[in-house]
Every structure is written in C-alpha cells, then in structure tokens.
N, C-alpha and C positions, 0 to 999 in steps of 0.2 A: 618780599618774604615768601619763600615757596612754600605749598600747604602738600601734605601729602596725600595719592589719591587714593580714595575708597577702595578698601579689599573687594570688597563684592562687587563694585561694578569694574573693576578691572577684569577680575575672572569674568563678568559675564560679556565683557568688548571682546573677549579670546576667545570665549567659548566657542567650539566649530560646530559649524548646525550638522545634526543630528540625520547620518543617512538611513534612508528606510531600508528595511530588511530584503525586499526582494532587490534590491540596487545591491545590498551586499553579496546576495547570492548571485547575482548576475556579474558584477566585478570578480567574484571569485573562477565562476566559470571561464570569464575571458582571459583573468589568469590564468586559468589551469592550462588550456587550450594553449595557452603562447607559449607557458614553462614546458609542456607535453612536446610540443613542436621542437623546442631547442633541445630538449633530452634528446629527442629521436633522432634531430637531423646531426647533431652536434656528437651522438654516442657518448652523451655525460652519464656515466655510471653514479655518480653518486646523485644528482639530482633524480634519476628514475627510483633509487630506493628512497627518497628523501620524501617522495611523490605518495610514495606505493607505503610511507609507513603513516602519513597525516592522513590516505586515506581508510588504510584497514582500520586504523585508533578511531576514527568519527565512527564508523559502521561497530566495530566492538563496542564502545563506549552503551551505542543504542541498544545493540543486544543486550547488554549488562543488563538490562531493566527488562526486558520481554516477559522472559516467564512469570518473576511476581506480577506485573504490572497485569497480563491476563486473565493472572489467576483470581487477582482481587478486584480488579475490573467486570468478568464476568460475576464475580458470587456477589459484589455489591449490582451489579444492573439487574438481578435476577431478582432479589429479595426487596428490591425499588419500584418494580410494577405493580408491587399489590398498592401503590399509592395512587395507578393510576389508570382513570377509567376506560372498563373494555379493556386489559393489558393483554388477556388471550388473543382478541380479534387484534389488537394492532402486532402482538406477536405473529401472529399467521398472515397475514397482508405483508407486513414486510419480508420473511419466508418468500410467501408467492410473487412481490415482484424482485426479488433476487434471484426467482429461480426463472422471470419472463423476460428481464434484461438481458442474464446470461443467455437465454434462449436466440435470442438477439444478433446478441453478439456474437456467439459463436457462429451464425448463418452469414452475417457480414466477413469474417472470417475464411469461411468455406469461400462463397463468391469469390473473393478476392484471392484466394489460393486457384481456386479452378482457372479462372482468369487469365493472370500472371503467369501458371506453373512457374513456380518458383527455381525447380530444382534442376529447371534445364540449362542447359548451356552454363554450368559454374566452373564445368571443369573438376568437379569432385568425383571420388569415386569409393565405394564401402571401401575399399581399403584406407580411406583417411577417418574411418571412425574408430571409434572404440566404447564399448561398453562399459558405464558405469559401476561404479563400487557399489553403490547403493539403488536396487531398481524398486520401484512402487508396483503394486498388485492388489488388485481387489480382495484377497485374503489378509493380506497384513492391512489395506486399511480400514477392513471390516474387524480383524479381532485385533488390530494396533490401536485401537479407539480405545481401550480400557487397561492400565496400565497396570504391573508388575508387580510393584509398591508403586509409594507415595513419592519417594527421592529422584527417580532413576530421571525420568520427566523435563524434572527444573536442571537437573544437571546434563542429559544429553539435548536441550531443548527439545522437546517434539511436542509441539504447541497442542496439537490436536487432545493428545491425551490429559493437555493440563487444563484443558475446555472444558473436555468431560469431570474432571474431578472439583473444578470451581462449580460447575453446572449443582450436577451431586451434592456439592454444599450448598449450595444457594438454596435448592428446593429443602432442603432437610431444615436451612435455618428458617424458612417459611411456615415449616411444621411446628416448630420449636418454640416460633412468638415471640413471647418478651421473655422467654431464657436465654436465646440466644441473641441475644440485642447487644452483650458485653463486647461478644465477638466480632458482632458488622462495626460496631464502636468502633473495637482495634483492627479492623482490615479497610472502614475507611479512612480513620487516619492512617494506616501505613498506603494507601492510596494515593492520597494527597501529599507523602512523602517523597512516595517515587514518580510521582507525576514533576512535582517541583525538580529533583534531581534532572529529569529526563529535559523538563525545558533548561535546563545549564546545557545540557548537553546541543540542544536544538540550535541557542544560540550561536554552535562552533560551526552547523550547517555552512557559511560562505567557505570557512579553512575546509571543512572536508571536503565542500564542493572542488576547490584548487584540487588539492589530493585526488580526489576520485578519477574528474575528466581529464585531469593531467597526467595520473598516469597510463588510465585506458589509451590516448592516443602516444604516451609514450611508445608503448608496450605494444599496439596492435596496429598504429598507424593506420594511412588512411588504404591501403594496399588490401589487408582484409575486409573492410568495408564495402569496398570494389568487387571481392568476390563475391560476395554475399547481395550482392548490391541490392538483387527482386529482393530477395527474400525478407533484408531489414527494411525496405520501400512500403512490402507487404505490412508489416508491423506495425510502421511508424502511421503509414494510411489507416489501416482496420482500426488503430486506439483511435487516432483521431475523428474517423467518421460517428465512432460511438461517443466519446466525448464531446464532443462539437458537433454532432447531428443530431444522434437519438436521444441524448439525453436534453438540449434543448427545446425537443418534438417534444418530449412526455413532460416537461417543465411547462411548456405553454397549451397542451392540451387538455392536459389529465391534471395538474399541480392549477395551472391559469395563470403562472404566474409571468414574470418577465425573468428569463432564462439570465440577462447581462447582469443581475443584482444578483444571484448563485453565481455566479463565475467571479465578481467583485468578491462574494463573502469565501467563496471558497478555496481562491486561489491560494493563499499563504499555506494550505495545506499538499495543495496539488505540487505547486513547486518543491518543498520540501520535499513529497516522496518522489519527487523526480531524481532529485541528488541521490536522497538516503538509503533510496530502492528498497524502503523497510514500510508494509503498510501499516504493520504493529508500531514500529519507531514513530510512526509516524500519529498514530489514533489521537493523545490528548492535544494535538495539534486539530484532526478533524471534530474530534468532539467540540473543541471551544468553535470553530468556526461553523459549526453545524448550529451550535445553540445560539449565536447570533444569526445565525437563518430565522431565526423565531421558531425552530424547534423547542416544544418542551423539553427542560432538564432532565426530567426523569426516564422517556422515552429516548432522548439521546444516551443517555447513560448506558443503554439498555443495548438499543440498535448499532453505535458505534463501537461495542469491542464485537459483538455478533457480527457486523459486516466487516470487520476489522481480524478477522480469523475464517471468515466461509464465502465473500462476499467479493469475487478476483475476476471482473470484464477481461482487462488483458493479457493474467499470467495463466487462467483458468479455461478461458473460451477463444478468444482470438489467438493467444500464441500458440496453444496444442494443435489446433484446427487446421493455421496455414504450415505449420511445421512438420505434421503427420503428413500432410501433402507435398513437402517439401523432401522428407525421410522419405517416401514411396515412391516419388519421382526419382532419386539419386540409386535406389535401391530396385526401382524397376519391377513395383509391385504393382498391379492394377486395384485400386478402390473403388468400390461400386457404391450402389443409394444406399446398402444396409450398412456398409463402412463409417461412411458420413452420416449416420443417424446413433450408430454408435458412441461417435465422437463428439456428438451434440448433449446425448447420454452421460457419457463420463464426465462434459464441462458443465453440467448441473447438477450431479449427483456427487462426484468427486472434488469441487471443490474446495473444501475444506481439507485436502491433502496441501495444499499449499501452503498453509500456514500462516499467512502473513508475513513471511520471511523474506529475505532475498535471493529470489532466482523461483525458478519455476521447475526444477528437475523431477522434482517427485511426479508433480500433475504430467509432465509429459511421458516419461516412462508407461504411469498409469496408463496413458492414453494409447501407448506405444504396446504395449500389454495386453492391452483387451483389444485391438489392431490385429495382433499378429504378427507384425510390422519387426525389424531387427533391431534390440536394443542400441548395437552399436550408431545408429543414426544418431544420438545422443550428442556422442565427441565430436560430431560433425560442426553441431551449434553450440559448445560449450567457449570457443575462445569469441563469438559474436555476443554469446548470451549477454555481459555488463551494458554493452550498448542497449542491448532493445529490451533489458529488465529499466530502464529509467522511464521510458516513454509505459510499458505493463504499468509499471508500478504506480505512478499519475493518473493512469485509466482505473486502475482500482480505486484509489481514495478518491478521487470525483464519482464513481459511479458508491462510496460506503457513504459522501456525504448526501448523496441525491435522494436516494428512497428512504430516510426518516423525511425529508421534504416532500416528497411525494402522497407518504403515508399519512403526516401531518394535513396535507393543504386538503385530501379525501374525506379525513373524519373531521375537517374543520376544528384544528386543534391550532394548527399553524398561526404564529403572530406574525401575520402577514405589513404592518408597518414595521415592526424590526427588520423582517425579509425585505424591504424595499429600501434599505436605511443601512443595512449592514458590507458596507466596504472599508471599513476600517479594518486593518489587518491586526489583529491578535498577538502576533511578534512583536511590531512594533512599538504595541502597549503593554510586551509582557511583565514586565517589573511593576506596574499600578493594577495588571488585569490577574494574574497568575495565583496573586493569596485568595482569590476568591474560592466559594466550592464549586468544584470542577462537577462534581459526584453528589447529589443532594442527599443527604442523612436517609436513612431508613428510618422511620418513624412506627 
C-alpha cells in the first residue's frame, strides 16, 4: 500500500539553501564581467543595450527615493537629538572628525598624485577635453545652499538645498514641541515607508551589479583603462590606504576597538555602494549596519543621513586632490604649496557639493575653479569617472559608518559587545530585520 509523502517535508528535501547576499553580488559581478567581455569582443549590440538598460533601472530605481528619503531623514534625525545626551557636543565631534579624516585623506591623496604624476606620459592632450554643461563655484554653492521654492529641489535633485530645508524644519519642529509631533508622526512613518520601498530595490543590487560592470567593460573595455592606468592605480590605492589603513589606525587607537569586527559589521554596506556608486542609495543600508556596531539609534539616525550628504573621503578629498594634479599635469600648469593647500580647503569645506549622488563632477569642477585650472580637464576623466566612482563611493560609506563609531567609543556611549558580535549582514536577514524601526519616534 503506498502512502503519500508529506507536503512539507517534500518542499523542505528541495528547498535550495539559501545564498548569501554578498555571494549574490559577487556572482553578479562575475557575470557582468563575462556578459561585458562577450558584448565587447563579439560586437553584440543588443546585449550592450540589454546591459546598459538593467543597469541605469537599478541606479534610477535608487534615485526614485533620494530626495524624500533625505528630506525626512534629516528632519527626523534633527528633532531626535533632543533624546539624546550631550546632542550638541556629539553633533560637533562628529562635524570635527569629518572635517580631520577628510583632512587626511586628501594629504594621502596629494602624496600619491605628486609621487605617481599621474598625467604624464598618457598620451592625452587638452584637446581631448571638454568643458562641462554644468560647472560648480564657490558662488553658486554658497547662495545654491537656499532654494527658490520648495518644489524645484526634489524635482531637479540637488540634495544640498533639500538638506537645508529638512534642517530648517527639523529645528522649527524642535521649537514647536508637542504641536508639532502630528507631523514627525507623519514623516516618520513616510520614512519607514521609503526606507522599506528602497530595501525591495537593494535587494535587485546582484542584477544591477550584472548591469553596471557589464556594461562599463562593454562600453570602455580594458583599452581605456590602460590609458588612464596611473591615474585609476592612483585612486584605487589612495581609497584603499584610507579605508584599510587610516581608518583601522583610528578604530584601534582612538575607538580601542578591533578594526576586523567594523569591517565584518560594515561590509554589506560598503559593497553595496561599490556597485550602486549612490552613498545616499545606499544610507539605510549604513544606518542598520552602523546601529549594529552598537551605535546608539538615535545618534545614528542623526550622524548617517549627515555623513550620508557632507561626509565624501573618496569623491570629496582623494579624487579632486590626485585629479587636479592630474588636469595640471596634461595641461602644463605648475601647482605650488598654496595650490595644494587650497585643494585641502575645498575638500573640507566643499564637501557637501557632492551630494551623495553618483559621480563627483560638481566637487571637481569646484576644485578646478578655485585652482584656476581649465574646466575642460573634466571631459578628460568623464569616460574613466564609473570605474573609480565604485571604489569613491565604498571609501565614503565606510568612512559615514566609522565616525558615529568613533564618536560613540570617545563618549562611551558605544555597545561595545554588540560591536564585537556584529557580522551578520543586515541583507541577509532583511525580511525578519527590515519591519523594525529603523528611525526611533521622536518622543
């Protein structure tokens, strides 16, 4: 007599175990790289737009969510410090070591540009640049800080000005009390909405991955690469010595802590913005990985969309630094000590022209502006820029999740056994981890 077998345990003999998320984003990448290769060498026209349209949908998709998501990001993280003690002092300690990191970095930056000279021997010559549509200046981004109206902002993104106008409410609803308490109500739950929307989107990260590096090497092969060779060597070195050196120096000096338990907690964000090149795409990725650093919630809430919009090691101080050096070399302009201290200047004071976005064009321009330097050096690095914004864009989110750790382990706020305990990746467990609050109430 045959007996029939059990539904549930049939499905669970099939069930295929369960691959982790950095596996998937690493499978993706290896695919991308092979389908990139066969586009390029094969001249398959329809797999390069095939490439080029799975990866612009992942990076749009992210965008979709930017501007709300900073706008109510900053006004809930601003009107959440009065929960929490000393919010002035940890507000300025974080401030100041964003502005001694960047200091950092951009000098690791410089060295390794003076070093290298990047811009010799490429074969380039100003006639292969061109001058940007859009150039940055210390005018526009001093009176671009305060916007026109209220609409123009979220519709052309320009993050900066949507800082200022969350900022502006945050402090006003601080004023306000419990009148305004309906309203953090309804901006934390629309918070918690687009944060949910954005991890659906997070999840697509392996397919955009395919998308992205499949079609960069479709599209610019390894020929470009070769030209450029110092100068992306330049890049890819400078992020790393900062990522991988400085910031495990100041994790075991200043923090005390073991640097390989921040890199365990942090990575699922770092890789992310490797692919997504978005360090705003990428924030309630570092926020959840931060706050199992044993940072407090309410100071992460706070410190991650603020480092997550002004807070740029690679797009901001290392890539202006060896670039301007690079643009002056091809262009045959001599930089002297005031030059280089200029440019140390604008990668701490200008940062927050970057946005959080993808690509660095504003911060360089800026850089290139207050230089004197010829805008068109720009176009020179516009068809390398996708490549060496993935390695930027991992240097920033590791250096927005490091100083609330920093600041935390200083004022002894840090749960330093979560910090030691924290390698489980956040992705993995998004479907059980994701309904929690990301953003704790304003009380």
């Amino acid at each position: 007599m045959s007996s029939v077998p059990d539904a549930s345990s049939t499905s669970s003999s099939i069930r295929l175990p369960k691959v982790p998320f950095w596996a998937q984003i690493l499978l993706g990448l290896v695919l991308g790289v092979v389908l990139g290769w066969v586009a390029r060498s094969g001249d398959v026209g329809w797999l390069v737009t095939t490439l080029d349209k799975i990866g612009s949908i992942f990076v749009q998709l992210l965008k979709l969510a930017v501007a709300p998501l900073v706008f109510f990001a900053i006004l809930i993280s601003i009107t959440n410090l009065r929960n929490v003690n000393n919010a002035a002092r940890l507000a300025t300690r974080t401030l100041l070591w964003f502005m001694a990191t960047s200091l950092i970095a951009v000098a690791i930056g410089l060295t390794i540009g003076l070093i290298t000279n990047p811009g010799s021997g490429t074969g380039l010559t100003p006639q292969d640049g061109a001058k940007p549509d859009h150039a940055g200046s210390w005018l526009d981004f001093l009176t671009g800080i305060i916007p026109t109206d209220v609409i123009t902002p979220f519709t052309e993104l320009n993050v900066l000005q949507i800082v200022f106008m969350a900022a502006v409410a945050g402090v006003a609803a601080l004023q306000l009390g419990e009148k305004a308490q309906p309203i953090l109500t309804l901006s934390q739950a629309i918070l918690e909405l687009l944060q949910k929307a954005l991890w659906w989107v997070i999840r697509l990260a392996p397919l955009g991955t395919l998308g992205l590096i499949g079609y960069a090497i479709a599209e610019y092969g390894w020929d470009l690469i070769g030209k450029y060779a110092t100068f992306t060597a330049d890049i890819y070195v400078g992020c790393a010595l900062v990522m991988f050196g400085v910031y495990p120096t100041l994790l075991a000096t200043v923090a005390k802590v073991n640097p390989l338990h921040f890199f365990k907690g942090a990575w699922p964000a770092i890789q992310l913005a490797f692919v997504s090149r978005s360090s705003v795409g990428t924030m309630p990725v570092t926020q959840k990985v931060t706050e199992r650093l044993g940072v407090p919630k309410e100071y992460t809430s706070f410190a991650v969309p603020f480092g997550a919009t002004t807070k740029m090691d690679g797009c901001a101080s290392i890539y202006p630094s060896i670039a301007a050096i690079f643009i002056a070399q091809i262009f045959d302009v001599h930089l002297g000590v005031g030059d280089y201290l200029l440019i140390a200047f604008v990668s701490v004071i200008g940062s927050a022209a970057t946005a959080g976005l993808t690509g660095a064009t504003v911060m360089l321009t800026l850089t290139l502006s207050t230089l004197g330097l010829p805008l068109e050096g720009v176009g020179l690095l516009m068809a390398i820029d996708p490549i060496l914004d993935m390695m930027r864009t991992a240097t920033n989110v590791a250096g927005q999740a490091l100083i609330p750790v920093l600041v935390s382990a200083r004022e002894k706020i840090l749960d330093r056994h979560a910090y030691e305990h924290a390698s489980a990746s956040p992705l993995d467990n998004a479907d059980t981890v994701d309904d929690r609050q990301v953003v704790p109430a304003a009380a």
